[in-house]
N, C-alpha and C positions, 0 to 999 in steps of 0.2 A: 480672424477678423481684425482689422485696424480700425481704433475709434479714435477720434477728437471728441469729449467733452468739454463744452464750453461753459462758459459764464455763471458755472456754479458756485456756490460756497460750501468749499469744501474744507473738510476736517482734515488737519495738518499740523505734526507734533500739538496735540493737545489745542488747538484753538480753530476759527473758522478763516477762511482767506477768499478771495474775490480772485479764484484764476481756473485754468484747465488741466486738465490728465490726459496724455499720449499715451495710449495703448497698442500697442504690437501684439498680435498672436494671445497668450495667454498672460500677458505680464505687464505692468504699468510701466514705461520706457523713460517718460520724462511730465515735467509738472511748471504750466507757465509758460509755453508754446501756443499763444491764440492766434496762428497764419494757419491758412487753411493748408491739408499736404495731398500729394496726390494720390489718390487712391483710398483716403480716410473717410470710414461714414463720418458726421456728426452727429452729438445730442447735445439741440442747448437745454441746458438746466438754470437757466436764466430765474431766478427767485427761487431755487429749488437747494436742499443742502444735501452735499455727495458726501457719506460717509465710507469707511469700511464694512465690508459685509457684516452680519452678525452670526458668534459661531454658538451654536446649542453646544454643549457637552452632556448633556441628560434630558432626554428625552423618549417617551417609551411608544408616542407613536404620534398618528392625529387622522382624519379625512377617513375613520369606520377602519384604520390599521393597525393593529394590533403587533407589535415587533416582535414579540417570541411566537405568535401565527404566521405571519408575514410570508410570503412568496416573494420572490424576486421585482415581480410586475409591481406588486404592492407599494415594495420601498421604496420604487419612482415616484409612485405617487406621493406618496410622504413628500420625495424629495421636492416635486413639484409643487405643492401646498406651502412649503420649508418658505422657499425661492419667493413666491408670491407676500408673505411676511416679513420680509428683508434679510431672511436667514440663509449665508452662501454656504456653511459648513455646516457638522454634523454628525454628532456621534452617537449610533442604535444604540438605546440602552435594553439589556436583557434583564428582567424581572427574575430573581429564584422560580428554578423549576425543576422537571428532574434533567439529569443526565440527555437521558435521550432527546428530549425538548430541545434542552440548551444548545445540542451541536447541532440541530436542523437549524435552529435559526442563526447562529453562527455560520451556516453555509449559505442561508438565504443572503445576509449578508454580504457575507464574502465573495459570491458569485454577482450581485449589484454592485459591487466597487469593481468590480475585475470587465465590467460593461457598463459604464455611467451613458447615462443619456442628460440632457440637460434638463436644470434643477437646481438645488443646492447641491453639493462634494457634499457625500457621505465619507467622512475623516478615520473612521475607526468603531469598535465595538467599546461599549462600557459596561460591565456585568456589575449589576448591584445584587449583592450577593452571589456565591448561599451563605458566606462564611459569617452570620449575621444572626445577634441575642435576639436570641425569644423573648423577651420582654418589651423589647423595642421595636420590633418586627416590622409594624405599621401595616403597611398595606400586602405585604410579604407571604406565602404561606407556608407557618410555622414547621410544619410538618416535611418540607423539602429544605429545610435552616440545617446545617453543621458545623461541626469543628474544623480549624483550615485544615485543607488536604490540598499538600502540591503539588503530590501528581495527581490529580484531576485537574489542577491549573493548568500545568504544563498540557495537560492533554487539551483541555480548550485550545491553549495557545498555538497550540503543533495545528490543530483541526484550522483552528482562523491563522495559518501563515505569518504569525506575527501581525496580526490585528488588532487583540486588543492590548488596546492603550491604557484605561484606565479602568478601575475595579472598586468600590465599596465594601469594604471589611467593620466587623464592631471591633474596638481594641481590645475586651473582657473576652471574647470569646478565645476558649482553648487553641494555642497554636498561630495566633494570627500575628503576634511580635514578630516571630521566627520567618515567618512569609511574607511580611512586608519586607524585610531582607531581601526573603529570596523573586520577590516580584519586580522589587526594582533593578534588582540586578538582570530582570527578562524586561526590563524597558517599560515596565507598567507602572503609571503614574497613580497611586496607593490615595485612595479618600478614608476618612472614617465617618462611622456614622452609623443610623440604627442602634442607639446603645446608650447605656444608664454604664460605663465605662466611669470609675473615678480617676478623679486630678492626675494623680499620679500613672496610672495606669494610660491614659489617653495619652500623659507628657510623652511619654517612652515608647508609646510607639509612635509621635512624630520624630523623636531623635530619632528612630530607627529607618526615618525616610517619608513617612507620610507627610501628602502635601498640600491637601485639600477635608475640608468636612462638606459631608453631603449635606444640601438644604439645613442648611444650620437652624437648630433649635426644635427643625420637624423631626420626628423619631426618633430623640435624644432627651438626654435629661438634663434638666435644668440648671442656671445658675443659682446658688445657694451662697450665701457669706459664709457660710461656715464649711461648706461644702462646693467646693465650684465645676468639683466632675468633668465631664469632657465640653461641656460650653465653656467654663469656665479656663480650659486647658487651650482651646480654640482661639478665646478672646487674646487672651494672653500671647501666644507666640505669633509666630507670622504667616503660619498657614493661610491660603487661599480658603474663601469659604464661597459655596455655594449658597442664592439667596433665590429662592421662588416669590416673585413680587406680583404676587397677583389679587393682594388684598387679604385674601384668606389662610395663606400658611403664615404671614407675618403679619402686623398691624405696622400700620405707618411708622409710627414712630418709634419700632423695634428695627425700618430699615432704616432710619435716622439714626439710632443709636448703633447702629453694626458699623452703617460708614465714620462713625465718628472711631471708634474702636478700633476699628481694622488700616480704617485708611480706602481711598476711591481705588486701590492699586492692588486690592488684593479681597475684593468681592466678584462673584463672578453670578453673573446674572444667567437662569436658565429657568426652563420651562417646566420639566419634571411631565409634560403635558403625557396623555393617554390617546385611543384612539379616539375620545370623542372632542377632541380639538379642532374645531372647523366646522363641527357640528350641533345642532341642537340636543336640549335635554332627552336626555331617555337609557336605555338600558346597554350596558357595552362590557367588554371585558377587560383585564388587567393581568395577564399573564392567565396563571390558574384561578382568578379571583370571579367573582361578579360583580359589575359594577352601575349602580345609578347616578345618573346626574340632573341636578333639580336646581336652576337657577345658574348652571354654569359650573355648580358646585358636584367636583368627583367625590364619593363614596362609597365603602362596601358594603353591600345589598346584604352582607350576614351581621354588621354589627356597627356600623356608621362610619367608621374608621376614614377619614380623609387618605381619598386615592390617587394621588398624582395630581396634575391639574387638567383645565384647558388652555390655559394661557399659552399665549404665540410671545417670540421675540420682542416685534414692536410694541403689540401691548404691554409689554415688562415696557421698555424705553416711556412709555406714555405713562404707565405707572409711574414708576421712578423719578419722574419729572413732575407730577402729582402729589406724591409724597412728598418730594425731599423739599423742591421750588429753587432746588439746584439749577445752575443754566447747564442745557446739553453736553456743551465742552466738556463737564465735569464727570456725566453721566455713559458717554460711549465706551469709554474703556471697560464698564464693565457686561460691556456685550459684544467686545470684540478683542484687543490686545492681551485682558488678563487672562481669558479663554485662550486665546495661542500663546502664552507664556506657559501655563500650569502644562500643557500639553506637548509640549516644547516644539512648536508651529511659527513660534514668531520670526524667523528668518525670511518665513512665506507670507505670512499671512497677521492681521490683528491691524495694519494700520497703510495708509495711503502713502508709498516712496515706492520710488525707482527699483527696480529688481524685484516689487513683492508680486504677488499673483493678485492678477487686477480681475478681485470682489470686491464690490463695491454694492451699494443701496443709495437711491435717491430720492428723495422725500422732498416730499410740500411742506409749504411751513406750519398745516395743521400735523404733520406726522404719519400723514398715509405715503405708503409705500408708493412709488411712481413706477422706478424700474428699477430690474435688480439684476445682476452683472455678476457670472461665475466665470472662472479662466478668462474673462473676455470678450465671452458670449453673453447676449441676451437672453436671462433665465425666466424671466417674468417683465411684461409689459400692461402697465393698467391700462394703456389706450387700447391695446389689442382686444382684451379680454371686455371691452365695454360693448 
């Protein structure tokens, strides 16, 4: 499909502008072209602001699916639900489970990308866990948790084709310095987390290549003055961190204090969300886990424990815009370029120029999602849907 978007304000190198984007086939061609060409649908987005797609990197399901149940049909749906959020990318995240589990859904997976239907792009797999402290487990079950084993890595990764991308390790846990080694040398981009990991320990294994902390401060232990542990090892260097902004894994003013710390350039906004994202409270699952949800709020049905979230993309952006009183400008990169940086996507994807792959999302100026743009296609259209 060939589109002319007109008269939007769209988000370009860090700020907004008053012009259009020429889209050929799957890919944005040119930007600042408003003659109409032949053959071009248009959309005007006339008082409407065209940003870059939003990319999830952890996400364990939403709309009653569950990722390590999941069937192939399923994670359309997902991806469908995704699309409709302003989310054009997307990475399955696999909850600890056994073996056997793990490579069915790895195949569910892997047979959805190998057939995409339109949606958001499913990007890759991200395994959080097994290699993950029992003490920090969080929503995790303890009893499926180990020491790193590479070849069972390597086996996942032979199974998913070089799929997955990125992995969740604790740094304390036996074996997992040596395997972040050998993971990034198989192209997986290393998070830590899960983990009461000290200073030192956490430091060494980001010199060892780790590049991201999962949901920073959820499932980990805390900064201390005299002890500053893996927050405190986090804060400090320049790793990407992952931040669930949905009010309940963070309090305002702890997303306040992260971007001040970190910098807008290396937080990376994601969902963490479950299958019951899209959906009302009530009873659902988490991998091997049980799960209730009372007020929007995920937990475990055996012990309270906070289980993933519901939170969608935009809702983080509306968040984050809530908390911080940041203007927009400030706040998209961390739902789109820092996410294809850490992942190493940005050649494709994370920001609106010529040669990237034209996803896009466009919003009203309250922040609902209008319509949303994978390869080129229309993935979601609110008028359709009304």
């Amino acid at each position: 499909m060939d589109l002319l978007i007109k008269n939007g304000l769209v988000y370009h190198q860090g700020a907004f502008h008053h012009t259009s984007i020429t889209i050929s086939g799957d890919k944005i061609v040119a930007m600042g072209c408003e003659e109409k060409q032949e053959g071009f649908e248009e959309i005007d987005a006339s008082g409407k602001y065209v940003m870059p797609g939003f990319i999830d990197i952890h996400t364990h399901g939403a709309v009653g699916v569950d990722i390590n149940h999941a069937a192939g049909t399923d994670i359309l749906k997902v991806s469908r639900f995704f699309a409709s959020q302003g989310t054009t990318g997307w990475f399955a995240s696999i909850v600890t489970d056994t073996e056997e589990n793990t490579l069915r859904a790895i195949q569910s997976i892997c047979e959805t990308m190998d057939h995409p239907e339109p949606g958001a792009e499913l990007l890759g797999i991200h395994l959080e866990g097994p290699f993950l402290s029992q003490e920090y487990k969080g929503a995790m079950a303890g009893d499926l948790l180990r020491k790193a084993d590479w070849p069972l890595l390597q086996k996942y990764q032979q199974a998913a084709g070089g799929r997955i991308r990125y992995i969740t390790v604790s740094p304390e846990v036996d074996g997992v310095p040596g395997l972040i080694k050998e993971a990034c040398r198989l192209g997986i981009v290393v998070a830590i987390g899960h983990s009461g990991a000290d200073y030192e320990t956490a430091m060494a294994c980001i010199h060892h290549g780790a590049r991201c902390a999962t949901h920073i401060f959820n499932a980990m232990k805390g900064l201390h003055h005299h002890a500053p542990a893996i927050s405190g090892a986090v804060l400090e260097s320049d790793i990407y961190c992952e931040a669930i902004c949905d009010g309940r894994h963070l309090h305002p003013a702890i997303v306040r204090l992260l971007l001040k710390a970190k910098g807008a350039d290396r937080v990376v906004a994601v969902t963490d969300s479950i299958m019951a994202a899209g959906l009302s409270d009530g009873r659902y699952v988490l991998g091997a886990n049980a799960i209730e949800v009372i007020n929007g709020d995920a937990r475990l049905v055996s012990d309270g424990t906070r289980a993933g979230s519901t939170l969608t993309m935009i809702q983080a952006l509306r968040n984050l815009k809530a908390f911080t009183g940041k203007p927009l400008e400030d706040l998209i990169p961390l739902l789109t370029i820092n996410p294809a940086r850490l992942l190493g996507l940005e050649q494709r994807k994370g920001t609106i120029d010529p040669g990237k792959d034209a996803d896009l999302v466009i919003l009203d100026e309250d922040l609902t999602v209008e319509t949303t743009l994978v390869g080129g296609r229309i993935a979601y259209a609110k008028d359709s849907m009304a």
